[in-house]
C-alpha positions as a Markdown table, in Angstrom:
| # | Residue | x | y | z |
|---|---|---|---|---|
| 1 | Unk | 2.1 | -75.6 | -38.9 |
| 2 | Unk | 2.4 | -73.7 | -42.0 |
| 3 | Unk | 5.5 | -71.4 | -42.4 |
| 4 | Unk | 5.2 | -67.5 | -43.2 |
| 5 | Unk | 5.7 | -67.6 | -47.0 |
| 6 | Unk | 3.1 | -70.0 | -47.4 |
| 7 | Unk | 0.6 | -68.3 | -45.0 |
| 8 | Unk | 1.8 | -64.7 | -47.2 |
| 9 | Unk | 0.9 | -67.1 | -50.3 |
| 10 | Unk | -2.8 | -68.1 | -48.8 |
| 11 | Unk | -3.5 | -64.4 | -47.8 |
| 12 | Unk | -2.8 | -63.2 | -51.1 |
| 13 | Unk | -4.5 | -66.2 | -52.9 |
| 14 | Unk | -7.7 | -65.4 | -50.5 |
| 15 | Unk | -7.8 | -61.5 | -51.0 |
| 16 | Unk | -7.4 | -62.1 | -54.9 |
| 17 | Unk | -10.3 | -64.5 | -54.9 |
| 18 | Unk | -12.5 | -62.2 | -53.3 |
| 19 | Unk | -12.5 | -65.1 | -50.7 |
| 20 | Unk | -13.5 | -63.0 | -46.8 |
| 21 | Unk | -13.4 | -66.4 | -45.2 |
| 22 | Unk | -10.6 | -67.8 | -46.7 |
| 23 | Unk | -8.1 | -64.8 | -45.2 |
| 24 | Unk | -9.7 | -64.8 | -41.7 |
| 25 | Unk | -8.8 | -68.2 | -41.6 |
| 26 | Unk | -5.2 | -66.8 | -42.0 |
| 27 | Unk | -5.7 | -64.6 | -38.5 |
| 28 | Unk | -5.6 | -65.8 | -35.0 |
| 29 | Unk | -9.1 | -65.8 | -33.2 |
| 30 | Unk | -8.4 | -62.2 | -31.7 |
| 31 | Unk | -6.1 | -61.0 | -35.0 |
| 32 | Unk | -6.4 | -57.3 | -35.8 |
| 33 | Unk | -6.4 | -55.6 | -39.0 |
| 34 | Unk | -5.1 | -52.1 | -38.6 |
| 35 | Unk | -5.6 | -49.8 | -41.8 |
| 36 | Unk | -3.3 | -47.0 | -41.0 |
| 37 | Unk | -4.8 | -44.3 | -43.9 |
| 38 | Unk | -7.8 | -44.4 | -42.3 |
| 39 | Unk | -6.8 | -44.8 | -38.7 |
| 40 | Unk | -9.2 | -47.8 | -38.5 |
| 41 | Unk | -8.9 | -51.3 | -36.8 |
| 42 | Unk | -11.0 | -54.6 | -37.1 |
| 43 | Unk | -10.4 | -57.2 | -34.3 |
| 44 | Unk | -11.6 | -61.1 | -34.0 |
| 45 | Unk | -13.0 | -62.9 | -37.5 |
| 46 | Unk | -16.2 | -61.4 | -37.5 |
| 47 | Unk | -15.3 | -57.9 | -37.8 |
| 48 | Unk | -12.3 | -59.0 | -40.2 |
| 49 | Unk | -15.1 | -60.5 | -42.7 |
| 50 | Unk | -17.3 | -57.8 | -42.2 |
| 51 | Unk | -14.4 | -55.4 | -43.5 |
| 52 | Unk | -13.3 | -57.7 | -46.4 |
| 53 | Unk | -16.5 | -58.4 | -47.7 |
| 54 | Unk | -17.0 | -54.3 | -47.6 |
| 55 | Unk | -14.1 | -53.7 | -49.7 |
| 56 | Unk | -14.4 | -56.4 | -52.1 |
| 57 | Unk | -17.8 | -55.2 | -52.8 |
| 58 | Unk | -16.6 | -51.6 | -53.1 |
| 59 | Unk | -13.8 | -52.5 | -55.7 |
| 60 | Unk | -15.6 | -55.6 | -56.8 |
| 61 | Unk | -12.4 | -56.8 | -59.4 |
| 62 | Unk | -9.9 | -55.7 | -57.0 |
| 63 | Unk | -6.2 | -57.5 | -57.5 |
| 64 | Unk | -2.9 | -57.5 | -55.4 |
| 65 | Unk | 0.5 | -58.1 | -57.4 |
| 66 | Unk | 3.0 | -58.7 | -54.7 |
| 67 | Unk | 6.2 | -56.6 | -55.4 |
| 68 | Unk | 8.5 | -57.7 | -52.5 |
| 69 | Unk | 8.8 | -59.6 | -49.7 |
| 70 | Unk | 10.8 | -59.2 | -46.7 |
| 71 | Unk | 10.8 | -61.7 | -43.9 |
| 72 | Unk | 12.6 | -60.5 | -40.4 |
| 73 | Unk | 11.5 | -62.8 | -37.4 |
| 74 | Unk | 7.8 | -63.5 | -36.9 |
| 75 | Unk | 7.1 | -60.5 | -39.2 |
| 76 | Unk | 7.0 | -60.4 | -43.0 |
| 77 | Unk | 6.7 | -57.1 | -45.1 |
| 78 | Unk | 5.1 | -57.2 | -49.1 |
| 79 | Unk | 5.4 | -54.2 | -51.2 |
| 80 | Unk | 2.4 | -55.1 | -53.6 |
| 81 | Unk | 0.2 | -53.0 | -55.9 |
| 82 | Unk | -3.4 | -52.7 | -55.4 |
| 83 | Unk | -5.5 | -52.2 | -58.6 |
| 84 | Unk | -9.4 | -52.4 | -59.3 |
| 85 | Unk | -12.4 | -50.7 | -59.9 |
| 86 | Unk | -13.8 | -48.5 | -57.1 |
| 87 | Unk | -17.8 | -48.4 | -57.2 |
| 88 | Unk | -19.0 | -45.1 | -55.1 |
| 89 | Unk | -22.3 | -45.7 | -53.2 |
| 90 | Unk | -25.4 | -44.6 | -54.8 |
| 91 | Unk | -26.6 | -41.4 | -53.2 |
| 92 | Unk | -30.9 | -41.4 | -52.4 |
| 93 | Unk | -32.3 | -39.4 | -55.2 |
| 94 | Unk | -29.1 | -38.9 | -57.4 |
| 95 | Unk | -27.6 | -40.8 | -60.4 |
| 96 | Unk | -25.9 | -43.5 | -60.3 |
| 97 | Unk | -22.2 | -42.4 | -60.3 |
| 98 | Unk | -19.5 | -43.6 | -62.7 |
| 99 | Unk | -16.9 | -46.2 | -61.6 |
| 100 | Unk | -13.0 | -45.1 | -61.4 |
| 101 | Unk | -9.9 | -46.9 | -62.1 |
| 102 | Unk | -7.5 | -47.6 | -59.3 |
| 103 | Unk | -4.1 | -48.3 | -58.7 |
| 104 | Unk | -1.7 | -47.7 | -55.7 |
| 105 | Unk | 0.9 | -49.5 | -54.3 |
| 106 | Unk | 0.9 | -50.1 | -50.9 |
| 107 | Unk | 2.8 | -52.4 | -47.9 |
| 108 | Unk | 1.7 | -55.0 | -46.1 |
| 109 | Unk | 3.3 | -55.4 | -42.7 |
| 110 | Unk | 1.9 | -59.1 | -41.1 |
| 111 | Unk | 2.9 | -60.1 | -38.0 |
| 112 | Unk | 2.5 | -64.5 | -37.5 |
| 113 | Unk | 3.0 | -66.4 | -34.4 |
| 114 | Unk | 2.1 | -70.2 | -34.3 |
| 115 | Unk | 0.8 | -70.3 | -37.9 |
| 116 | Unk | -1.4 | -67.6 | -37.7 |
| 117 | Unk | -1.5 | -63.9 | -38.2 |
| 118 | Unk | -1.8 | -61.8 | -35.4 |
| 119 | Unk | -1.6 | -58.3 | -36.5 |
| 120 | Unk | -1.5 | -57.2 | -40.0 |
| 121 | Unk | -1.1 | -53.6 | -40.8 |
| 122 | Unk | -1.9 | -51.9 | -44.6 |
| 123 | Unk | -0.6 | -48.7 | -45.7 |
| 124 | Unk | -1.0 | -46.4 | -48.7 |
| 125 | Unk | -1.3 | -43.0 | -49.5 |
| 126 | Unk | -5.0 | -41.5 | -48.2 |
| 127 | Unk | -4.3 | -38.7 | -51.0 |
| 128 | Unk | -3.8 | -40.7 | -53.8 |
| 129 | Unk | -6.7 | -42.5 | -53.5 |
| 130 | Unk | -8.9 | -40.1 | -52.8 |
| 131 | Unk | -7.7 | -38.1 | -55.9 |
| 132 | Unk | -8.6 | -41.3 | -57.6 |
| 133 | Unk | -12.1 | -41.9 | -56.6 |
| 134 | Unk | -12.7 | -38.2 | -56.9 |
């Protein structure tokens, strides 16, 4: 059974490769992904793939650089910044619009029981971003 820092090391390897299947791997059959900006949740590996596969094609060269880790029992919180090109949907009728430059820095907070993860949580600031894309 793998131990935490090197199922942290295989999440961040799969999210930088773009790599949906890879990371839901990571997650236990019913594993949640909460987003807390958005006050969203995806449960089980289909809906996890569905969301990954959304975001990496909305910030197609997206890029994690962990910061810090801190490991307390079975959970494990990474300080990482996030950077990557955000790509707005094309609007029916309109031009195509421009592509914007992002970076935040955000936490991590995974929770891993028997090798897998069972909850992970990501937070960032909603305002920043959006100020970003805008």
């Amino acid at each position: 059974m793998p131990n935490a820092d090197a199922i942290v090391d295989a999440f961040y390897r799969a999210y930088n490769d773009h790599d949906a299947l890879a990371a839901v791997r990571l997650y236990a059959e019913d594993g949640r992904h909460d987003e807390i900006a958005f006050g969203a949740a995806r449960q089980g590996y289909e809906e996890l793939r569905k969301g990954l596969e959304g975001f990496f094609a909305m910030m197609p060269d997206v890029c994690w650089r962990e910061r810090e880790r801190i490991r307390s029992a079975d959970h494990v919180a990474i300080l990482y910044e996030m950077t990557g090109t955000f790509l707005p949907r094309p609007k029916e009728g309109a031009s195509l619009p421009s592509a914007r430059s992002v970076t935040l820095e955000g936490l991590h907070m995974l929770e891993i029981r028997d090798g897998r993860i069972t909850v992970s949580q990501d937070y960032w600031d909603k305002a920043e971003f959006l100020a970003q894309i805008a």
